[in-house]
C-alpha positions as CSV (number, residue, x, y, z in Angstrom):
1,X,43.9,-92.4,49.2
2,X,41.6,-91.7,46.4
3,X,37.9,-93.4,46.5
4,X,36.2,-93.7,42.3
5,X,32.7,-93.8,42.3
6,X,31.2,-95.1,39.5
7,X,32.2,-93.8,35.9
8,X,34.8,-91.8,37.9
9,X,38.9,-91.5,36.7
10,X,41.8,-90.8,39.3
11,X,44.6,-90.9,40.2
12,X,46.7,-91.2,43.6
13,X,50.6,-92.0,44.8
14,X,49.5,-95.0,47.2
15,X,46.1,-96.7,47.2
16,X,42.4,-96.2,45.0
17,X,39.5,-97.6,46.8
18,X,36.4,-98.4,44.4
19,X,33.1,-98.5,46.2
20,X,30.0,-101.1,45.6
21,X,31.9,-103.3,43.0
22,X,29.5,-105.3,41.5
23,X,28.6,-105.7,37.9
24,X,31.3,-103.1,37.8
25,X,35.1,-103.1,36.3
26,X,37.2,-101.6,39.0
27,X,40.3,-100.9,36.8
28,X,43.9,-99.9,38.2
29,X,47.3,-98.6,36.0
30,X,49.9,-99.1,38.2
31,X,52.9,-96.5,37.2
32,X,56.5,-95.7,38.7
33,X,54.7,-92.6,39.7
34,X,51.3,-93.8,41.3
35,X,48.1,-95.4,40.5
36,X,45.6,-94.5,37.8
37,X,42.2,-95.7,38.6
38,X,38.7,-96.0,36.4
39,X,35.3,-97.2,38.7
40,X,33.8,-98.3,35.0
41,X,30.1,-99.2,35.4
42,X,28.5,-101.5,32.7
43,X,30.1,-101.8,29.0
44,X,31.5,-105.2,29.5
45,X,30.4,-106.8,26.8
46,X,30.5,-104.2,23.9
47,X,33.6,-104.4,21.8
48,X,33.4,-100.4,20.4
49,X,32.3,-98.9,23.7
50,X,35.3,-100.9,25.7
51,X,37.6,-98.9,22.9
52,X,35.6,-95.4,23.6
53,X,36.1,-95.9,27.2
54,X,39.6,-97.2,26.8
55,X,40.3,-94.3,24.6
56,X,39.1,-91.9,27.7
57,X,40.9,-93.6,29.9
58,X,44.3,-93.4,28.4
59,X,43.3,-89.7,27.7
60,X,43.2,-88.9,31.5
61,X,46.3,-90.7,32.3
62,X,48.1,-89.0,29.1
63,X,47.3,-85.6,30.5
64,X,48.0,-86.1,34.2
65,X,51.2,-84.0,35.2
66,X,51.9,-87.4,36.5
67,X,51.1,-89.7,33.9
68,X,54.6,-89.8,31.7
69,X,55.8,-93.0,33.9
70,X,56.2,-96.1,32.4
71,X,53.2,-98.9,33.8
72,X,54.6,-101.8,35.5
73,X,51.0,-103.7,36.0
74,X,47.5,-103.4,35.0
75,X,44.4,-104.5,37.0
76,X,41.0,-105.4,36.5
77,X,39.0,-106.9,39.3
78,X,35.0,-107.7,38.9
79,X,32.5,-110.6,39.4
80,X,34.0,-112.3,36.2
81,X,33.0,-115.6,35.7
82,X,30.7,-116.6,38.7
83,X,27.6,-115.5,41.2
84,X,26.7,-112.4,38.7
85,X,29.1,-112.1,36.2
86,X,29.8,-109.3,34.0
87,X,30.8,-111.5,30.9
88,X,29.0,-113.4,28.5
89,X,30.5,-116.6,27.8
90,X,33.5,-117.1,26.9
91,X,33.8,-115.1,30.7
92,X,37.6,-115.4,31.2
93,X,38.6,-114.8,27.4
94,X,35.8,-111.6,27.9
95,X,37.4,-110.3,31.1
96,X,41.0,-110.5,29.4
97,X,39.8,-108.8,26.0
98,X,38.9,-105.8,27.9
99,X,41.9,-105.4,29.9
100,X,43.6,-105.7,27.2
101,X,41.9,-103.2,25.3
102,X,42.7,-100.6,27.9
103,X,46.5,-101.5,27.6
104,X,46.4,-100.8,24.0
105,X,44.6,-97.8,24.6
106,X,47.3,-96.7,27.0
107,X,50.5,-98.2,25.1
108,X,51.0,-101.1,27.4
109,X,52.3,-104.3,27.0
110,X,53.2,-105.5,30.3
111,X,51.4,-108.2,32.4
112,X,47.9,-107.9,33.0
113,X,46.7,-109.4,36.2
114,X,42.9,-109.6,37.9
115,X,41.0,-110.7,40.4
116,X,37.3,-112.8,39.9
117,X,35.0,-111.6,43.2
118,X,32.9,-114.6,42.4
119,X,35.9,-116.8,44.0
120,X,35.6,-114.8,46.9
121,X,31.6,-116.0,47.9
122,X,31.0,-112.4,48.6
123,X,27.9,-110.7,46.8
124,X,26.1,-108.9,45.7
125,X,28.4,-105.8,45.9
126,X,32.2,-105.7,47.4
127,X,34.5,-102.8,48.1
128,X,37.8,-103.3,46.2
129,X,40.9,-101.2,47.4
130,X,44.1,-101.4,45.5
131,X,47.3,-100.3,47.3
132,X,50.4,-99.5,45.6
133,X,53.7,-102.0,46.7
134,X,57.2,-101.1,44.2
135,X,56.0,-102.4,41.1
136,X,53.1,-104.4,42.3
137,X,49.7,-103.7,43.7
138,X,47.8,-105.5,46.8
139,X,44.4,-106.3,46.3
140,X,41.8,-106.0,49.6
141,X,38.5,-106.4,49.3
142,X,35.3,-106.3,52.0
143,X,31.6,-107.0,50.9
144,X,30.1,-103.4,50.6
145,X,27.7,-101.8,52.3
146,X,26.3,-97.7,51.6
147,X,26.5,-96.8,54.9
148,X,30.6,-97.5,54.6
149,X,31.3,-94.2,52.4
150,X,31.2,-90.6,53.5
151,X,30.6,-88.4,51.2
152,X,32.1,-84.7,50.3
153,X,33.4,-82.0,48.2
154,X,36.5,-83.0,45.3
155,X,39.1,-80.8,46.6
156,X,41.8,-82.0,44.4
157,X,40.2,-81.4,40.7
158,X,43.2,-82.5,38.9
159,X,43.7,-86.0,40.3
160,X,39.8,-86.9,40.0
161,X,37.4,-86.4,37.2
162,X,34.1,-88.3,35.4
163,X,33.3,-89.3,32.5
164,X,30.3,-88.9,30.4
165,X,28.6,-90.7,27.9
166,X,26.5,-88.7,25.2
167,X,23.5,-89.8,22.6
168,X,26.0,-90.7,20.4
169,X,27.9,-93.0,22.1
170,X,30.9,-91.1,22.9
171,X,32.9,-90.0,26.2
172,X,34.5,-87.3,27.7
173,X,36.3,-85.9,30.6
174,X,34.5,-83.6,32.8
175,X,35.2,-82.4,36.3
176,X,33.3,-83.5,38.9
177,X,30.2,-81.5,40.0
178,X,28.5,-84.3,42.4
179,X,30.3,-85.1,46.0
180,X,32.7,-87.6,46.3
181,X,33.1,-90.5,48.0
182,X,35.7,-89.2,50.8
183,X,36.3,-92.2,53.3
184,X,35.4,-96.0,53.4
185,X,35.1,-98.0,56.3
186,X,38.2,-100.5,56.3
187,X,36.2,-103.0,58.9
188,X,36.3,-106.3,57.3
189,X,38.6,-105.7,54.9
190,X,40.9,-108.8,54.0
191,X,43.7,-109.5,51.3
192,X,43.4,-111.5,48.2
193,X,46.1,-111.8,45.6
194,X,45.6,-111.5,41.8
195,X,46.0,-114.4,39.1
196,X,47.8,-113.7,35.8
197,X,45.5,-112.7,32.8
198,X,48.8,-111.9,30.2
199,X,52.3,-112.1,31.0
């Protein structure tokens, strides 16, 4: 299980868990070998920093010992179109133009499929956890609370990393010299199942 905090990249076989969700993308690449995951905070209505980010993105997965599998699914869940939502109208075109940006980024062209948390009547922040199932993903989600995550050291440097914006607008990998979150609290938690955004 591998836990993003915000503007974090990883990756893990089986499940990625992205705390306090909420004018957040939590982003999943679901691959024959595991799950690539970005926790990607703000930026959802800027055309040329969704491609910088998307660019990153792709980078991390490209460079993973792991990332050479072909994707069967892509994710994006957020607060899309209702109680706060990340996108200007219009929301659900928004929501899909970014996705979709991080599937040409990666060389993808297989369905994209999301989740809205404002269907869910849970705000202001949720915990989203993706789990891995063949080809597929489950989507569970619980409304978030800080005192759920522990915190502590990254002990597995090549599956997690950050990214970081400079004053010119452009990103880049780094590893991660903060602590990570390390466990969530699964109390709560309850399943929700994705709609199609492209076939």
């Amino acid at each position: 299980m591998r836990y993003l905090n915000e503007r974090e990249v990883g990756f893990d076989p089986e499940a990625i868990g992205f705390p306090s969700i909420s004018g957040c993308l939590a982003i999943v690449y679901a691959t024959g070998n595991g799950l690539f995951g970005f926790h990607n905070a703000g930026g959802g209505g800027e055309a040329t920093d969704t491609a910088r980010r998307a660019a990153v993105f792709a980078d991390f997965v490209s460079k993973h010992f792991l990332g050479n599998a072909d994707g069967t699914r892509l994710y994006g869940v957020t607060y899309a179109t209702t109680i706060q939502p990340r996108y200007n109208a219009p929301q659900k075109d928004n929501w899909i133009a970014e996705l979709t940006a991080y599937a040409t980024a990666l060389g993808y062209g297989g369905p994209i499929r999301g989740y809205d948390l404002g269907t869910s009547a849970m705000n202001p922040s949720a915990y989203v956890e993706l789990r891995k199932s063949a080809a597929k993903c489950e989507i569970w989600i619980k409304k978030w609370s800080d005192n759920d995550r522990t915190r502590g050291a990254c002990t597995t440097p090549l599956h997690h990393k950050w990214i970081k914006r400079d004053g010119g607008g452009n990103y880049a990998l780094l590893p991660i010299n903060t602590q990570i979150a390390t466990a969530v609290t699964t109390n709560g938690l309850r399943r929700v199942h994705s709609t199609p955004l492209r076939g």
